[in-house]
LUMTIBA-137215 format. One line per 5 residues: number of its first residue (from 0); for each residue x, y, z of C-alpha. Coordinates in steps of 0.1 Angstrom, whole numbers, plus 2048, in hexadecimal, padded with zeros to 3 digits. Layout:
! residues N
NUM = X,Y,Z | ...;
! end
This chain:
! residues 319
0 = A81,B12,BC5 | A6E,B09,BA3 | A7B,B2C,B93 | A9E,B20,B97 | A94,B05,B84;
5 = A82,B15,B69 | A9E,B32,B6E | AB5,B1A,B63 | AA3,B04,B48 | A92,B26,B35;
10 = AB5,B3E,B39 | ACA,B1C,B2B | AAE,B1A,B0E | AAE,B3D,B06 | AD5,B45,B02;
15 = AD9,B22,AEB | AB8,B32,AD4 | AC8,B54,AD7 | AEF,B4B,AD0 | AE4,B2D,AB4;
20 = AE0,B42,A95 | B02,B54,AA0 | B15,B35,AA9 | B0B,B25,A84 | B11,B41,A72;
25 = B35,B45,A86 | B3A,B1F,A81 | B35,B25,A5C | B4A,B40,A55 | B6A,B2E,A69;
30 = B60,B0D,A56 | B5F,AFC,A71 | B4A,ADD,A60 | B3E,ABD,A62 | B55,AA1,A50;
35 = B3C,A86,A49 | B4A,A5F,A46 | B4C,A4F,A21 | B44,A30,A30 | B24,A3C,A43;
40 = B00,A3E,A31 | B03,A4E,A0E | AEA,A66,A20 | AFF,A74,A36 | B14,A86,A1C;
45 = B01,AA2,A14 | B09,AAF,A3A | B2A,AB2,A34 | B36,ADB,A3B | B16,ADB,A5D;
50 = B22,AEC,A72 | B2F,ADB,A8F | B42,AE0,AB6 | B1B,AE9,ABD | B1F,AD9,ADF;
55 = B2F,AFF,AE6 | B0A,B0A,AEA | AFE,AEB,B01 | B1B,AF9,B1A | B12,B21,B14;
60 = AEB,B17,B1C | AFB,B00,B3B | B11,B1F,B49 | AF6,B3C,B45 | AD8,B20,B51;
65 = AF1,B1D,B71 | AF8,B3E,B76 | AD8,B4E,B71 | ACB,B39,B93 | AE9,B41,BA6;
70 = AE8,B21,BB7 | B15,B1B,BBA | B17,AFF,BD2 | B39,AEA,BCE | B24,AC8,BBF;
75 = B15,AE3,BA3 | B32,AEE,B9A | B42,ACC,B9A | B25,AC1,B82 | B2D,ADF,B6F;
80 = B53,ADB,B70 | B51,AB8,B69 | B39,ABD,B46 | B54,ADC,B39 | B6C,AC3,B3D;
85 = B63,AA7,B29 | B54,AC0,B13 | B76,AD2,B0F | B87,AAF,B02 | B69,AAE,AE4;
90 = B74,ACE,AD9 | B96,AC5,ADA | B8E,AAA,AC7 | B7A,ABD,AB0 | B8F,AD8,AAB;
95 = BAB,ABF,AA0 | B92,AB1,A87 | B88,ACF,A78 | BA3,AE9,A78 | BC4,AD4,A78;
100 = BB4,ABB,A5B | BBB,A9A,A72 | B9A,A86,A6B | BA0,A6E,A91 | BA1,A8F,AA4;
105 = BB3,A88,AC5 | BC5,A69,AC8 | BB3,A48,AD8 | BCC,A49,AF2 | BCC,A70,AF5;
110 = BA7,A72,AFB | BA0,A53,B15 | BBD,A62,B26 | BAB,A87,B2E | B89,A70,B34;
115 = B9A,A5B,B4E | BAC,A76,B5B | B8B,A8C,B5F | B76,A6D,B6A | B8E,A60,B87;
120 = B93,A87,B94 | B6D,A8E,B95 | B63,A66,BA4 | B82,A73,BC0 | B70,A92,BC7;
125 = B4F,A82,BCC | B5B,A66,BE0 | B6D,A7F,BF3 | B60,AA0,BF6 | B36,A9C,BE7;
130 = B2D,A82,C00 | B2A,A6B,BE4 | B3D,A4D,BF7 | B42,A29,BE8 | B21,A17,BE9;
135 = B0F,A07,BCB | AE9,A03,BCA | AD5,9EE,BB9 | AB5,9FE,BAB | A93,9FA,BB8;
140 = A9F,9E6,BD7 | AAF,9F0,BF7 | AD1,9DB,BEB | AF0,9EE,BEF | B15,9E2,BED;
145 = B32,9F7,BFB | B4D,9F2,BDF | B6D,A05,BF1 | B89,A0B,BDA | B77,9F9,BC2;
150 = B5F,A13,BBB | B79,A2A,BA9 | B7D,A18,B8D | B58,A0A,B89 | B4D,A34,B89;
155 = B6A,A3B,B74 | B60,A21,B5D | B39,A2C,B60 | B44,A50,B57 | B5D,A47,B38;
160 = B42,A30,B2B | B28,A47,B2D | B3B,A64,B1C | B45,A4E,AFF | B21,A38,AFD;
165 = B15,A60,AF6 | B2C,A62,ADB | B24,A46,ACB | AFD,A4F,AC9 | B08,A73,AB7;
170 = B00,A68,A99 | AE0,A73,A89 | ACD,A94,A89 | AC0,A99,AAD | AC9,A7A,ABA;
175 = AE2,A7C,AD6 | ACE,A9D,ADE | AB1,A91,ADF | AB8,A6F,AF0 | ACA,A83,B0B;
180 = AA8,A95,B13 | A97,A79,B23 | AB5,A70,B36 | ABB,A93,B45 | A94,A94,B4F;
185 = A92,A75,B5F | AB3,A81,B77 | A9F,AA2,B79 | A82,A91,B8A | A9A,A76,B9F;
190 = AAE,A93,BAE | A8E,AAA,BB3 | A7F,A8E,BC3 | A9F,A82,BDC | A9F,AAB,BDF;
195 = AC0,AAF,BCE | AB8,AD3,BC9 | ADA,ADB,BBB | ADE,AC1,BA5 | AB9,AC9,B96;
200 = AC4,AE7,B8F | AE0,ADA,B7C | ACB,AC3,B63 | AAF,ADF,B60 | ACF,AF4,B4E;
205 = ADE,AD9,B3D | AB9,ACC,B31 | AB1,AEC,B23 | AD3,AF3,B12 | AD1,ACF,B01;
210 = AA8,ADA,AF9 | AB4,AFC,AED | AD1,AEB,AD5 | AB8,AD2,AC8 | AA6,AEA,AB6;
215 = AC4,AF1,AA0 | ACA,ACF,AA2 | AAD,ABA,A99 | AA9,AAB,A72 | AB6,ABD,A5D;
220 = ACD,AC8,A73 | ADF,AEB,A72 | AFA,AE7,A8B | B07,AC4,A9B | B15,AC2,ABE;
225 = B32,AAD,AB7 | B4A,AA0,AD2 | B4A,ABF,AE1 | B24,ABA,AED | B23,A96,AEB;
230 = B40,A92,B07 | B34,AAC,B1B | B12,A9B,B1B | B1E,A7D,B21 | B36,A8A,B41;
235 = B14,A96,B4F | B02,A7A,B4D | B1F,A63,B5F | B23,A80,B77 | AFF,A7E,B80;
240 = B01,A58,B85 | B1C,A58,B9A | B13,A76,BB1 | AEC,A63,BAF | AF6,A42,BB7;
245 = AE7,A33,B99 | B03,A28,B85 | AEE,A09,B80 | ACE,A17,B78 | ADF,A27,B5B;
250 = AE0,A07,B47 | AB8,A0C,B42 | AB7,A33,B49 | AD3,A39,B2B | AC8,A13,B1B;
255 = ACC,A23,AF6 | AEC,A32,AFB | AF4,A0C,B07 | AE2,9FB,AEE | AF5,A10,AD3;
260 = B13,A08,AE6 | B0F,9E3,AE7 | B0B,9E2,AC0 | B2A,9F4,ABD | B39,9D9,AD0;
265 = B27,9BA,AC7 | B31,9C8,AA3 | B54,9C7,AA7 | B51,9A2,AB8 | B3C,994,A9D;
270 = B56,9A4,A85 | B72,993,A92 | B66,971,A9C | B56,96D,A7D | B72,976,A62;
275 = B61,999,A56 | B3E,98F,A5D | B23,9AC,A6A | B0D,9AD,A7F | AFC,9CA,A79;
280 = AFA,9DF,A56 | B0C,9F5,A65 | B16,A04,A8D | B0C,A13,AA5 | AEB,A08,AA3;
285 = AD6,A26,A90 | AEC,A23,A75 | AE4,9FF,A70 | ABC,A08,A6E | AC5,A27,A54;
290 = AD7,A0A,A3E | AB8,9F8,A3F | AA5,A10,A35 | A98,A26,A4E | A97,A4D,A4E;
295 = AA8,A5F,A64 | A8C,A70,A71 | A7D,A4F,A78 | A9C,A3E,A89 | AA1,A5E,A9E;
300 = A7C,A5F,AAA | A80,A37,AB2 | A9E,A3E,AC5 | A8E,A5B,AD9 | A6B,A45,AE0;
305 = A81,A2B,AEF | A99,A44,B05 | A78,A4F,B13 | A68,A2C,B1E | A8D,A24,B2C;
310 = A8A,A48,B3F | A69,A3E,B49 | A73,A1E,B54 | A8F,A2A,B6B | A7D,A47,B79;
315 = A61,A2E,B81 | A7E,A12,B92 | A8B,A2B,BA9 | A75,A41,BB3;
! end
């Protein structure tokens, strides 16, 4: 059983190291570049032209990691199905940005459309048809609360919330990337543990396709995932929770992608009750410490230390 995992985690590692230097070349040639904000960090200018849509390679490293262990059960492929999905809206979105010149991408409306749409089929199908059913439990005790109907829209609001809490945090050199790690390691040990084969399996191949991206990724960075990898990492994560149980334990397993969330928010709050005020330099929240002075390198390596005491933290509450 171990060399399906390490099937899966070396064969999604080697095809993103193998197809890298091709996909940024290829990237280059079509122009398919990064258009940086004006109003962002004056730093963050000189990678305008990256190449971008690098999430592509995340989902290649996923496919071959899947398909080298041969493993097809129906909740794989639903893991699988439900990532290419959310994945497939980022590059829609990121092919509008790029090639047709129309800076917002897909509509607001457009895009949470296609993530509710995906989230409310795939919560249906594990209800339904994974065994998932409509209980709720509370981490680290043996509390559990059977929502009914009510769990559809809590899981499709887990799952929307999670893809777009990813995009937020795709800001920086290695950050979302790196962040995701931890998270995909902890579920690796929680599902190993509960023997989850299948869905070990899964976050071995997405763990080594993120690992395998990273090192094109990380400061300075060569290629950037955009929302084609930052949605599709985010559907994973949500699907993990829900088909786990731990849609909870996310708020301290994923607690920077919540934490950069919540500044987003508070932000806009602060803004508006106090007549143009800030409360932060600048949001999400790692562009506030880059405003203040920080390097990227530094508020990257921050942000990854604490995604791996919250992963620590949760592995050590439920298991």
């Amino acid at each position: 059983m171990l060399q399906n995992f390490f099937g899966a985690f070396f064969s999604a590692v080697a095809i993103c190291l193998l197809s890298g230097p091709f996909m940024i070349s290829f990237l280059r040639k079509l122009k398919f570049g990064q258009h940086v904000r004006t109003d962002g960090p004056k730093a963050h200018l000189q990678k305008a032209g990256t190449p971008t849509m690098g999430g592509v390679m995340i989902l290649l490293g996923l496919f071959v990691g899947l398909i080298f262990t041969g493993v097809y059960d129906f909740r794989l492929q639903m893991l699988f199905l439900i990532t290419l999905g959310f994945g497939i809206i980022g590059f829609l979105d990121d092919f509008i940005k790029i090639i047709m010149k129309r800076p917002l991408g897909l509509k607001a409306r457009e895009k949470m459309l296609g993530q509710l749409i995906l989230a409310g089929v795939f919560t249906y199908i594990a209800v339904t048809y994974l065994g998932r059913g409509t209980e709720l439990l509370i981490p680290g005790t043996a509390l559990k609360f059977n929502l009914g109907w009510f769990y559809f829209p809590f899981a499709i609001f887990v799952l929307v919330g999670v893809v777009n809490a990813v995009n937020l945090t795709d800001g920086l050199d290695g950050l979302a990337a790196g962040v995701t790690i931890f998270t995909l390691l902890a579920y690796f040990l929680i599902t190993k543990t509960w023997g989850l084969t299948d869905v070990s399996i899964f976050c071995a191949a997405l763990l080594g396709g993120t690992l395998g991206f990273l090192f094109f990724n990380i400061y300075p960075a060569r290629i950037f995932m955009g929302d084609t990898g930052s949605l599709a990492l985010g559907g994973a994560i949500g699907a993990l929770a829900v088909l786990t149980k731990t849609e909870l334990l996310l708020i301290i397993l994923g607690g920077v992608f919540v934490i950069e969330t919540l500044s987003v928010i508070l932000q806009v709050l602060y803004f508006k009750a106090t007549a143009g005020n800030r409360l932060f330099l600048m949001s999400p929240l790692h562009h506030h410490f880059e405003l203040k002075g920080w390097s990227e390198r530094r508020v990257v390596f921050t942000f990854w230390t604490a995604a791996a005491i919250f992963a620590v933290l949760a592995v050590k509450i439920i298991l």
